[in-house]
DRENNURO-608789 format. One record per residue (C-alpha): x negated, y negated, z negated; residue in one letter. Coordinates in nm, 3 decimals, always signed. Each point is the difference from the previous one (the first is absolute). Layout:
N
[[X Y Z] A];
...
This chain:
316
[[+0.000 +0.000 +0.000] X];
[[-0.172 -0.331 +0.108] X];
[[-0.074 -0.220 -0.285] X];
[[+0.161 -0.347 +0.032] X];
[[-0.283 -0.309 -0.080] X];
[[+0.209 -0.286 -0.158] X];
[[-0.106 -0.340 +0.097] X];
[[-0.143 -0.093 -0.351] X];
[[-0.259 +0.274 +0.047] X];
[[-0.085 -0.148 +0.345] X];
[[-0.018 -0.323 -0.148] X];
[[-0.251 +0.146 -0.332] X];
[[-0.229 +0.201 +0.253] X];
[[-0.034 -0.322 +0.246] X];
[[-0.072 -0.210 -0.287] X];
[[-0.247 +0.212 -0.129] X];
[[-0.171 +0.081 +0.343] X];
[[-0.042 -0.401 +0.009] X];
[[-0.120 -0.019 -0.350] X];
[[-0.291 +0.293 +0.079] X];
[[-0.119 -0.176 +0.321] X];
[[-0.037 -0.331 -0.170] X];
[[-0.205 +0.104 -0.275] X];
[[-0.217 +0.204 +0.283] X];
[[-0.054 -0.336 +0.188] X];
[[-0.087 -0.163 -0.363] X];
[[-0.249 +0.255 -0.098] X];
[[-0.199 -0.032 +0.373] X];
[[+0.020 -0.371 -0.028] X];
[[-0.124 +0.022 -0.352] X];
[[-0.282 +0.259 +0.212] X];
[[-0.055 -0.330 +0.223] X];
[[-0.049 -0.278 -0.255] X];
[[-0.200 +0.252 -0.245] X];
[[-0.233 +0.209 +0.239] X];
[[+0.058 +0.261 -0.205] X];
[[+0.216 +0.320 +0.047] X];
[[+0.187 +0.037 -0.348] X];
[[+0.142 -0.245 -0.221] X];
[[+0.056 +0.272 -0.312] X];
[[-0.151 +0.291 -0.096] X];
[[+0.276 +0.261 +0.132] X];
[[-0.053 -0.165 +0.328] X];
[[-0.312 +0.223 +0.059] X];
[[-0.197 +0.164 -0.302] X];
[[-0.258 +0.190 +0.144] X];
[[-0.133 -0.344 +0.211] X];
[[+0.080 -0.178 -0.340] X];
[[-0.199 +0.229 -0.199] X];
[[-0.322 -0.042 +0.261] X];
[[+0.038 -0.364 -0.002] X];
[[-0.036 -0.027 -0.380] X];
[[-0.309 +0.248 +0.001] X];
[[-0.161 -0.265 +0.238] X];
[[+0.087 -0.277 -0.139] X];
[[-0.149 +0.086 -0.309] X];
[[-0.322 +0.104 +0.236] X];
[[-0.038 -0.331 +0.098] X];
[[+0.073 -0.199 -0.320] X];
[[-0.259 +0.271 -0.150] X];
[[-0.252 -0.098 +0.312] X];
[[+0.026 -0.354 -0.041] X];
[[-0.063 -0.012 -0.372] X];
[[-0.314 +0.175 +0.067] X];
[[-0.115 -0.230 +0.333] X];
[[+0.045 -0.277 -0.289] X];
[[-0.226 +0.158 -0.203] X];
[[-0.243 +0.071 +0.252] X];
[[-0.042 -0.358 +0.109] X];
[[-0.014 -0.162 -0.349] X];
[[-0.298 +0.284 -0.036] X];
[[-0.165 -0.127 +0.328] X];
[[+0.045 -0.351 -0.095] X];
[[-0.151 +0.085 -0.345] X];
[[-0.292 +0.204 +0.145] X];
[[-0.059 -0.263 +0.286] X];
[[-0.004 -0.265 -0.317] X];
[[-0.265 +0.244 -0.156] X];
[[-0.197 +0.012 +0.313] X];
[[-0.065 -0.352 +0.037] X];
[[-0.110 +0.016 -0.365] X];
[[-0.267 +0.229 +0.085] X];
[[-0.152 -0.171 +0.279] X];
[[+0.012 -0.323 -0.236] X];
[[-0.211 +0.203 -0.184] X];
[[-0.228 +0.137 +0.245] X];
[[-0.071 -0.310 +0.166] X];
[[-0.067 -0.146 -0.341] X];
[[-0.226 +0.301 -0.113] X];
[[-0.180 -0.050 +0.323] X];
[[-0.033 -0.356 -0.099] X];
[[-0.202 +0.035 -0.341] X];
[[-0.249 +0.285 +0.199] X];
[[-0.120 -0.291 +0.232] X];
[[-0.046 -0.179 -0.291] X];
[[-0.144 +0.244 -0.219] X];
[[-0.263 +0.075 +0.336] X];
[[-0.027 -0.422 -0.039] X];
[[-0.127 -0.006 -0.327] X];
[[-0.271 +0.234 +0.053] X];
[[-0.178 -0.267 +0.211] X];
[[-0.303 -0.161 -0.233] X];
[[+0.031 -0.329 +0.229] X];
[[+0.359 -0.081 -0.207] X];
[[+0.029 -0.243 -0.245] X];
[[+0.169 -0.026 -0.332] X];
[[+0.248 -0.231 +0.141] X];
[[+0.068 +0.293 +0.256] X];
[[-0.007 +0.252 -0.236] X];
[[+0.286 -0.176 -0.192] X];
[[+0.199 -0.098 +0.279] X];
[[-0.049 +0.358 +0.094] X];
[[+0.153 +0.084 -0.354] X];
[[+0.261 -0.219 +0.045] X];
[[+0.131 +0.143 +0.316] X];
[[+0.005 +0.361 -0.125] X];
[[+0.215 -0.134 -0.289] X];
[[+0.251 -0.142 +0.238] X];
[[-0.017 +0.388 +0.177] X];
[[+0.034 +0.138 -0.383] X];
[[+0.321 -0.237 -0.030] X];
[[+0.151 +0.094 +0.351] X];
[[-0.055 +0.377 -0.066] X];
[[+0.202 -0.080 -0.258] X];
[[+0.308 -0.160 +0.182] X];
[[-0.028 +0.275 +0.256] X];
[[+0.012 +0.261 -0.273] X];
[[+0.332 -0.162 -0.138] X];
[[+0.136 -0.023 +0.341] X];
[[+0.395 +0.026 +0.033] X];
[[+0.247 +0.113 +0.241] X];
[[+0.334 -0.107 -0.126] X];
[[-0.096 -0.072 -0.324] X];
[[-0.146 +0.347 -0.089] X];
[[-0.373 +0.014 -0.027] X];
[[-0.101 +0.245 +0.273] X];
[[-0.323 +0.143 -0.229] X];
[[+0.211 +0.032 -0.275] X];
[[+0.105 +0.348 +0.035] X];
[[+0.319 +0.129 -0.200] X];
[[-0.006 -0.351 -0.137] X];
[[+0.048 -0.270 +0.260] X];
[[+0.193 -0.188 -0.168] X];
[[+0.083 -0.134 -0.377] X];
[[-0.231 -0.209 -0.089] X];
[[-0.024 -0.268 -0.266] X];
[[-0.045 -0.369 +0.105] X];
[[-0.367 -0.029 +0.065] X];
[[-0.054 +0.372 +0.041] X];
[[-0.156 +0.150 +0.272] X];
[[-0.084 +0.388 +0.062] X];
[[-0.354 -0.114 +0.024] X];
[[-0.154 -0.276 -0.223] X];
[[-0.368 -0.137 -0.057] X];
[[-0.092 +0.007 -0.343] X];
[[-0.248 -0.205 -0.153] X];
[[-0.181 +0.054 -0.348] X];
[[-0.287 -0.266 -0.199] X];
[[-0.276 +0.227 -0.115] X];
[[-0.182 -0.063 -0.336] X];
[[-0.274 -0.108 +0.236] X];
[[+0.196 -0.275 +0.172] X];
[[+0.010 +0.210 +0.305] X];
[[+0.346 +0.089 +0.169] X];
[[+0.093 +0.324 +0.132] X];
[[+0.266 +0.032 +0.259] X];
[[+0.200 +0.344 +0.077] X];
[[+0.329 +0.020 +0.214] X];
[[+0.228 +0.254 -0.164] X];
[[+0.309 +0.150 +0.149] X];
[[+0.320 +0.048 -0.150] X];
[[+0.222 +0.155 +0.229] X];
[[+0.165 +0.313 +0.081] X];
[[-0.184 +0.325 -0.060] X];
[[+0.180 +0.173 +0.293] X];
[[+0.025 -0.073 +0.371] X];
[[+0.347 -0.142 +0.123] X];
[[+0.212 +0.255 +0.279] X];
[[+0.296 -0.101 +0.180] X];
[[+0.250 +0.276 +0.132] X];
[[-0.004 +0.039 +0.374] X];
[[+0.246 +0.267 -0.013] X];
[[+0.197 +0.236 -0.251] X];
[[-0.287 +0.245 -0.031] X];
[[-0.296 -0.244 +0.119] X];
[[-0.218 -0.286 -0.179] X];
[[-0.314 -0.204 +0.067] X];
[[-0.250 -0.185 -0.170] X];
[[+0.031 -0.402 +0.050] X];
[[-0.127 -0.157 -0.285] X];
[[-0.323 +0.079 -0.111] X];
[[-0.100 +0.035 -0.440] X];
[[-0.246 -0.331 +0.002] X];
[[-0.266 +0.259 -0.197] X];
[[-0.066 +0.244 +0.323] X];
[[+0.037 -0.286 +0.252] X];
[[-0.182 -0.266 -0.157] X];
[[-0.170 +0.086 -0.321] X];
[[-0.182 +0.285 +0.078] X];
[[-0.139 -0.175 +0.263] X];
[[-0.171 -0.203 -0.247] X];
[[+0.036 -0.286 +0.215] X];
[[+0.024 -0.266 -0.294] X];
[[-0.231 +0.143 -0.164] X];
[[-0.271 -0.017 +0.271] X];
[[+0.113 -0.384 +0.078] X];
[[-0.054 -0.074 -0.350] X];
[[-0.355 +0.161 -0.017] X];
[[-0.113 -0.210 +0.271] X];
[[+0.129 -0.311 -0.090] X];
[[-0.166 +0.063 -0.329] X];
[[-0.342 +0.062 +0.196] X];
[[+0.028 -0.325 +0.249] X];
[[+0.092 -0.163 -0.299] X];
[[-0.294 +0.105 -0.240] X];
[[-0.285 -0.138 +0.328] X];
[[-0.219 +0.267 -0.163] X];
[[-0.307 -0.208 +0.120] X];
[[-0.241 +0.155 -0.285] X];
[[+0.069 +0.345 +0.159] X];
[[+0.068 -0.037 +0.406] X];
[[-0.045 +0.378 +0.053] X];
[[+0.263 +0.111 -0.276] X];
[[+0.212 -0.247 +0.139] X];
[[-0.034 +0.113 +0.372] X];
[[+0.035 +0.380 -0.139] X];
[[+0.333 -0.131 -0.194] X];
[[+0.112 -0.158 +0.320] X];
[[-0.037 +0.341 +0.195] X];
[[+0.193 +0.172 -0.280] X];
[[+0.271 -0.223 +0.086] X];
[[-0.025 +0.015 +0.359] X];
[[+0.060 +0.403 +0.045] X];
[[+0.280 -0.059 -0.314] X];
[[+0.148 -0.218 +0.277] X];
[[-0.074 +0.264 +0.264] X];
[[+0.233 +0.301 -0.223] X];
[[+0.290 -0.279 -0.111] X];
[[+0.022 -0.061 +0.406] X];
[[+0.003 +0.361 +0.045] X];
[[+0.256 +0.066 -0.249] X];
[[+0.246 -0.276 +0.149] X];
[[-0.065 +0.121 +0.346] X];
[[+0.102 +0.371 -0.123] X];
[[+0.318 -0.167 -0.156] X];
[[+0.072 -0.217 +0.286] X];
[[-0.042 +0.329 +0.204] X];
[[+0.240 +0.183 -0.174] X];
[[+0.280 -0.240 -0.007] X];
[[-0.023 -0.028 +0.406] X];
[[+0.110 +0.376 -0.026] X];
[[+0.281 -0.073 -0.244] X];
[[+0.122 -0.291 +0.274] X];
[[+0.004 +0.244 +0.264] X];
[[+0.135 +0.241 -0.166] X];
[[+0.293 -0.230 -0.101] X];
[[+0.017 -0.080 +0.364] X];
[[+0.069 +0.326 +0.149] X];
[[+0.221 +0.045 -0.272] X];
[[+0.177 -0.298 +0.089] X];
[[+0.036 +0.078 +0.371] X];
[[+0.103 +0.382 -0.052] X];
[[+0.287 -0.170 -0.243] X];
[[+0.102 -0.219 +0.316] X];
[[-0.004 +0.281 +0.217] X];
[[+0.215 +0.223 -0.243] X];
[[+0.263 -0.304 -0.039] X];
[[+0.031 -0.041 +0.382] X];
[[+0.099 +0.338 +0.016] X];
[[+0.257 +0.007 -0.308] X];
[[+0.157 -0.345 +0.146] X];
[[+0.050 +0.182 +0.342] X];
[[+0.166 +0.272 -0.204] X];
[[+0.191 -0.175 -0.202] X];
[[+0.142 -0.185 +0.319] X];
[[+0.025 +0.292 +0.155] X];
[[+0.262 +0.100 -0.312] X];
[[+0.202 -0.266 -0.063] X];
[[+0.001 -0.280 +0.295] X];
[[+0.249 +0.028 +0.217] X];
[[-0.004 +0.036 +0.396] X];
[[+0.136 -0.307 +0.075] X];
[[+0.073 +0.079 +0.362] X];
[[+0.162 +0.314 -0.119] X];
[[+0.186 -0.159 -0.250] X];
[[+0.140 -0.295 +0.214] X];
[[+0.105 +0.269 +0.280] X];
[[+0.218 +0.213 -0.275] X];
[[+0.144 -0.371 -0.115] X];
[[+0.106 -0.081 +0.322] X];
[[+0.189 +0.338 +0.027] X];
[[+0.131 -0.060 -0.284] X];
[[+0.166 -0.326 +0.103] X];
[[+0.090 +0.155 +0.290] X];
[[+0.238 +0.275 -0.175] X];
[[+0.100 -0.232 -0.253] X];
[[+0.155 -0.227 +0.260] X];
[[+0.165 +0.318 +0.130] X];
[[+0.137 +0.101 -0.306] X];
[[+0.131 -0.349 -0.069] X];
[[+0.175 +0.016 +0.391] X];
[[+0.120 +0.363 -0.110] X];
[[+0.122 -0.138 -0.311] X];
[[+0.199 -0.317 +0.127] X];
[[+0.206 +0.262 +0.246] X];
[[+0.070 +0.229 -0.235] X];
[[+0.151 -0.251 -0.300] X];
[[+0.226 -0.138 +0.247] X];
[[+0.192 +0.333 +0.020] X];
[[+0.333 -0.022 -0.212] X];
[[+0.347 +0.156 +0.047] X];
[[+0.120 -0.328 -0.016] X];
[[-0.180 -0.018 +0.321] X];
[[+0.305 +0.260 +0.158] X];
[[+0.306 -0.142 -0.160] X];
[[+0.202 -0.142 +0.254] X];
């Protein structure tokens, strides 16, 4: 027995029809304005699920590329430091090989004096050199510091025989300073002032030799010229010693480096993924809205034909 459809049905199913092609042509013109294939999570989970995983990738990549170039910056800080340092170690040999010469006189000797204390104080400023406020020989201890506090300081003491002894002491981290590169991954950036600097015994040896141009050991010009060759091959190891320093932070750099472009490499590929998982084909998308639009306007002929019919319609 055929089953009679009663015009309020017609009317529910029409309506409804309308009602699911209008919020198809809203979603793909959301698709449009977005770039992006889903607006909620039940739209597509699986892509959903991949897009989060990258996203966190990338957030997780970036916060390392930060790192890496605030450790480049500080080691590129550090290596200008050190070839302060080696130009100024260079500096006092020349004068050291200077003062040898019998010809000199004590005016020379003292202006000779004078200069190496001006490379004494600017070993000093290079050994408290900062990089954002953090003292790059400081080690584990860059920063918090009293007013007037440095990690390295030149002491001076008055001995009972009127004499005064000077020392630089250093009194900052014990440790070396790492930054993370990556969850598993850490380098060395800032070095412990002791093994960079101190062992060096590069104060030391610039005090010792200011002390000897200072004393113009005239009484004794072969002790002098022996003391003066002591200090000369002192100068010799310090240079060596910063070199070897300087050496190994160049690897650190590059090591950052191809760290840093493997990281850029790895994000190109996880944006192209994550594109590839929830942007939208736009030329897709605008080709389904169109045929959308299209049977939509159907559906709104079909419907203006069909809510015309009445029985009122046949009454004569």
């Amino acid at each position: 027995m055929p089953i009679r459809v009663g015009m309020k049905t017609m009317y529910d199913r029409m309506l409804y029809n309308l009602n699911s092609l209008t919020d198809e042509m809203r979603k793909l013109e959301n698709q449009i304005a977005s770039g992006v294939k889903y607006e909620k999570p039940s739209d597509n989970p699986v892509d959903l699920v991949r897009s989060l995983g990258y996203r966190r990738s990338l957030e997780e990549i970036e916060r390392y590329q930060v790192s890496i170039r605030e450790g480049k910056s500080y080691l590129h800080t550090m290596e200008g430091a050190y070839e302060g340092l080696e130009n100024l170690v260079m500096r006092a040999k020349q004068l050291a090989i200077q003062a040898r010469n019998d010809s000199l006189s004590d005016e020379n000797r003292k202006a000779l004096a004078i200069e190496v204390d001006n490379l004494l104080q600017e070993a000093l400023a290079l050994a408290n050199t900062k990089h954002g406020g953090r003292y790059v020989f400081a080690g584990n201890r860059p920063a918090g510091y009293a007013n007037g506090e440095t990690p390295f300081e030149l002491r001076r003491e008055v001995l009972p025989d009127g004499s005064v002894q000077e020392k630089v002491i250093y009194q900052g981290g014990e440790e070396d300073l790492y930054y993370a590169y990556s969850s598993d991954g850490k380098i060395l950036v800032g070095r412990n002032g002791n093994q960079a600097l101190m062992q060096s015994e590069l104060f030391d040896t610039l005090i010792s030799l200011k002390k000897t141009l200072e004393s113009n050991n005239v009484a004794d010009t072969t002790k002098e010229v022996e003391e003066l060759g002591v200090h000369i091959d002192r100068l010799d190891r310090v240079l060596d010693h910063l070199l070897n320093e300087r050496a190994a932070l160049g690897a650190r750099v590059d090591h950052l480096e191809l760290k840093e472009n493997l990281y850029e490499e790895t994000k190109t590929t996880i944006q192209e993924n994550l594109s590839e998982a929830q942007d939208a084909d736009l030329l897709e998308v605008a080709t389904r809205l169109r045929a959308k639009e299209t049977a939509y306007q159907a559906a709104l002929a079909a419907a203006s034909k069909v809510m015309q019919l009445s029985l009122v319609n046949y009454l004569s």
